[in-house]
C-alpha positions in Angstrom: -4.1 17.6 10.4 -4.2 19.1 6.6 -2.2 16.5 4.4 -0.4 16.9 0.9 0.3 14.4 -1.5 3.2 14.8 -4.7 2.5 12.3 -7.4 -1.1 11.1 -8.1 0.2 7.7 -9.9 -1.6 4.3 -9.0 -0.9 4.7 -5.4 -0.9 8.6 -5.1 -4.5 8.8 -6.4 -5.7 5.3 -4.2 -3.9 7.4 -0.9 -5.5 10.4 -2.2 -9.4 9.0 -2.6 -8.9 7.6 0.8 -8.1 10.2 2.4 -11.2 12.6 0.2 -13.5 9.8 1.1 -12.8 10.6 4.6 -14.0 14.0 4.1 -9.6 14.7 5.1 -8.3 18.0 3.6 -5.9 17.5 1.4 -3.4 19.3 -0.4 -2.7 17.6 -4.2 -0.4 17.9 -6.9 0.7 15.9 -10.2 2.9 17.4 -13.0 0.5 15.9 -15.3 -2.6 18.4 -15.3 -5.0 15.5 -16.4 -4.1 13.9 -13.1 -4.8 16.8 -10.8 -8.2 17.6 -12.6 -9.6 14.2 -11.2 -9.9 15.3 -8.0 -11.4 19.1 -8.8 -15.0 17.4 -7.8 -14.2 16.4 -4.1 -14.8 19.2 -1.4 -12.0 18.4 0.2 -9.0 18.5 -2.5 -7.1 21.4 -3.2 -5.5 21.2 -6.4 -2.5 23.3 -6.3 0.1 24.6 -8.7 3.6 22.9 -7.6 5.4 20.8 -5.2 6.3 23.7 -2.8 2.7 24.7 -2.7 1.5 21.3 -1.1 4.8 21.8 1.7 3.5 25.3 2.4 -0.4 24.3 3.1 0.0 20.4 4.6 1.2 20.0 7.9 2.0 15.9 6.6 3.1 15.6 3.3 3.4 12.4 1.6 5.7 12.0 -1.7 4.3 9.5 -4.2 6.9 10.1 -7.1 8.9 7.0 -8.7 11.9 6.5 -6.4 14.4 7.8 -8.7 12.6 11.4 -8.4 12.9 11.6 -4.9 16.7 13.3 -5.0 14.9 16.0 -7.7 12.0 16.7 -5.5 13.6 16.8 -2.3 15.7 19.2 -3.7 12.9 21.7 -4.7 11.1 21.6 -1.5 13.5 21.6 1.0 13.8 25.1 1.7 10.2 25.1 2.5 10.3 22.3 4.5 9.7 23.9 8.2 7.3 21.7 10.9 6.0 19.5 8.2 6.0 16.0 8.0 7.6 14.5 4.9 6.5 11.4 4.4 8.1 8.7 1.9 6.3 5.6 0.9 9.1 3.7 -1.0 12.0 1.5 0.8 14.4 2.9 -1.5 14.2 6.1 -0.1 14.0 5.2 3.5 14.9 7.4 6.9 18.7 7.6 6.6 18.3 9.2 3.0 15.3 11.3 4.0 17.8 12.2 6.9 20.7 13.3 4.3 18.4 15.5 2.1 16.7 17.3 5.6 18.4 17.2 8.3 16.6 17.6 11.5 13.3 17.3 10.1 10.4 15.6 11.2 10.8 12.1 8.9 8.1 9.6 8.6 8.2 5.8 6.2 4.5 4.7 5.3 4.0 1.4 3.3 0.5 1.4 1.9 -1.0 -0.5 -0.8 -3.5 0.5 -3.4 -6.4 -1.2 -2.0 -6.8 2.5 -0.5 -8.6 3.3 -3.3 -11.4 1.7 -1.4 -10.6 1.6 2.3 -8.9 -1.7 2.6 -5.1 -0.5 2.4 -2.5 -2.5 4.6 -0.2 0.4 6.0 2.7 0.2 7.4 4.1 2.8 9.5 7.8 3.7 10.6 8.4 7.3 12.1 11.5 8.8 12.3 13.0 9.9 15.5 11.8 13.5 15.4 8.0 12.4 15.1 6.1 12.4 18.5 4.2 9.8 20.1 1.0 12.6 19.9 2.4 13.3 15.9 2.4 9.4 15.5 -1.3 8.7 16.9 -2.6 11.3 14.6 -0.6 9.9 11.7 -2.1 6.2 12.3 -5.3 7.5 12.6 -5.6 9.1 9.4 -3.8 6.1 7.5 -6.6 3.9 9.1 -9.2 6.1 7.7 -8.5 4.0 4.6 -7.8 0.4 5.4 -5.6 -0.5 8.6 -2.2 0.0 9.6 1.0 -1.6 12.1 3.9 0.0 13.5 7.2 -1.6 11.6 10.7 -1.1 12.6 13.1 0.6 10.1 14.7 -2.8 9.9 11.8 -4.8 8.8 10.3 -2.1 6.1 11.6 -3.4 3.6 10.0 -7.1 4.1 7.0 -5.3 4.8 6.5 -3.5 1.1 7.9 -7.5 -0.3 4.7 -9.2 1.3 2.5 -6.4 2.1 3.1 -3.7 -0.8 3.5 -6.3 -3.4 0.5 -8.7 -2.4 -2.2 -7.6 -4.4 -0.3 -8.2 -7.7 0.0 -11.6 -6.4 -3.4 -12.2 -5.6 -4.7 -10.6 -8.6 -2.4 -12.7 -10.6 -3.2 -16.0 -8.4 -7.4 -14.9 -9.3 -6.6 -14.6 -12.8 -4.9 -17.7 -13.3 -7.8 -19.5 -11.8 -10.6 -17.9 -13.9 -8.6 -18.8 -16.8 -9.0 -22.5 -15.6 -12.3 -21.7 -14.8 -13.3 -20.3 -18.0 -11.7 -23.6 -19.6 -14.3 -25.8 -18.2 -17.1 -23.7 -19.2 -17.5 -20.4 -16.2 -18.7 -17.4 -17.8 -15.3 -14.6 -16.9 -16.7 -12.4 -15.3 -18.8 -15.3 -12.6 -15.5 -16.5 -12.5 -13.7 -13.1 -11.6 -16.9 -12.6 -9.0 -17.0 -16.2 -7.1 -12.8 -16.4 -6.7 -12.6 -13.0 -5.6 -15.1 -13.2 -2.8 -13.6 -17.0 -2.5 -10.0 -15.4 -1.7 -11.3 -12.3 0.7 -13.2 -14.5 2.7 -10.2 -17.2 3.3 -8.2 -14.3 3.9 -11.1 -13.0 6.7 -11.3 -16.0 8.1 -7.0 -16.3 8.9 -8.3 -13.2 10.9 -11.1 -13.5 12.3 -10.5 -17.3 13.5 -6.8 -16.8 14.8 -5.8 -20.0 13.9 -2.8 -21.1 11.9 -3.3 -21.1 7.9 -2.4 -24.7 8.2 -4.9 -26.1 10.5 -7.2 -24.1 8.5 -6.1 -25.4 5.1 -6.8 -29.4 7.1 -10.2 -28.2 7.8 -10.9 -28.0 3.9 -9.1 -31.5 3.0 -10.9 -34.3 3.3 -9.1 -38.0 2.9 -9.1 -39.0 -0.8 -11.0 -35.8 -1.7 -10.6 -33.3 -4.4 -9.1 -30.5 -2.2 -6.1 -32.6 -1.4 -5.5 -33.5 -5.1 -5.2 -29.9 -5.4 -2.7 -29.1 -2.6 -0.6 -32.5 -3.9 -0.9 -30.7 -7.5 0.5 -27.1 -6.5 3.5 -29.1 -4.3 4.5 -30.8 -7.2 4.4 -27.4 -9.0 6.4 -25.5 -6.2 3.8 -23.2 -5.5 5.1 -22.5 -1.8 8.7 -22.4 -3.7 7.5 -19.6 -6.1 6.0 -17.2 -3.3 8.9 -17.2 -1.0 11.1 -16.9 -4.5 9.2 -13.7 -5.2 10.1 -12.5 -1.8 13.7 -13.3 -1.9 13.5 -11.4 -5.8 12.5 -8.1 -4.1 14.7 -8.5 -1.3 17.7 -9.2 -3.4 16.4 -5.8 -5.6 
């Protein structure tokens, strides 16, 4: 399956060097010329000259503009819009407005994140009704090629992009507020931006890889009277559970 990608922003350009890095053809265009020359060195990109010329080449094409461009965009490739699959990756443009705009067409939601910039996205994947099981295999397949992905239900996408799509500003915000601690007490930055990354991918690994529940895991690291606990009875006090499922309910309420 050739795919296409409209917009090369942040999450355009991480889709778009997952994909290249998994030697995938792919069909790419930016309105901003500096943006499409970044990609003239892979083998696999074809850097084309408009919107309508990614619809006519891709047999999936996914659209990476800012959600207030969609109506725009839509409108300029419709009429070209055959077999393809038009792919949105924003909640505010999900499959009952993709529905309005082309009617009949084959329809497909995919939350990534920008960790597919190096094969560790967290995709989420809701095909319209007009996508086939053999369309939606191939689909999953080449969304795994850079990170992993889950089937969602049109009525839980837009939790998904609140914890999944948001996440790594969270955790890159959570790393950098504990280097700046750490640097307080003497860490050089960047052993502190090393040690607490790798410290936060492994806790996350092991959630998977052990299958048991965050909390027992947590008791396995707090010892009576130790320092670990004086954490946890720190970030309580602070409302650190509080401020994560805030967040959530912010985007939601959005």
């Amino acid at each position: 399956m050739k795919m296409g990608i409209v917009g090369l922003g942040n999450m355009g350009s991480a889709m778009a060097q997952g994909l290249l890095d998994n030697n995938i053809e792919t069909f790419l265009y930016d309105i901003n010329k500096d943006k499409r020359d970044e990609f003239k060195g892979f083998e696999r990109a074809n850097i084309v000259e408009s919107e309508v010329d990614v619809v006519k080449n891709a047999d999936a094409v996914i659209l990476t503009v800012k959600p207030y461009a969609y109506d725009e965009l839509l409108d300029k490739i419709k009429e070209s819009v055959e077999n393809q699959i038009i792919i949105s990756v924003t909640s505010s443009y999900d499959l009952k407005k993709l529905e309005e705009k082309l009617p009949g067409k084959k329809l497909l939601m995919a939350m990534p994140n920008t960790p597919a910039k190096i094969l560790n996205s967290m995709t989420g994947i809701c095909p319209g009704k007009n996508i086939s099981d053999e369309e939606l295999r191939e689909l999953r397949k080449i969304f795994s090629s850079f990170g992993e992905t889950e089937i969602v239900e049109e009525k839980n996408i837009k939790i998904y992009e609140a914890v999944c799509g948001c996440m790594p500003a969270y955790v890159y915000m959570y790393i950098e507020a504990a280097a700046d601690a750490a640097v307080s007490y003497g860490m050089k930055r960047d052993v502190a931006y090393r040690v607490i990354s790798q410290a936060v991918a492994g806790s996350a690994n092991m959630v998977r890889v052990s299958g048991l529940h965050p909390g027992e895991l947590k008791d396995q690291v707090t010892t009576p009277g130790g320092t670990t606990i004086k954490g946890l009875k720190s970030l309580e006090k602070d409302g650190f559970r509080s401020a994560i499922i805030n967040a959530v309910d912010s985007i939601m309420n959005k």
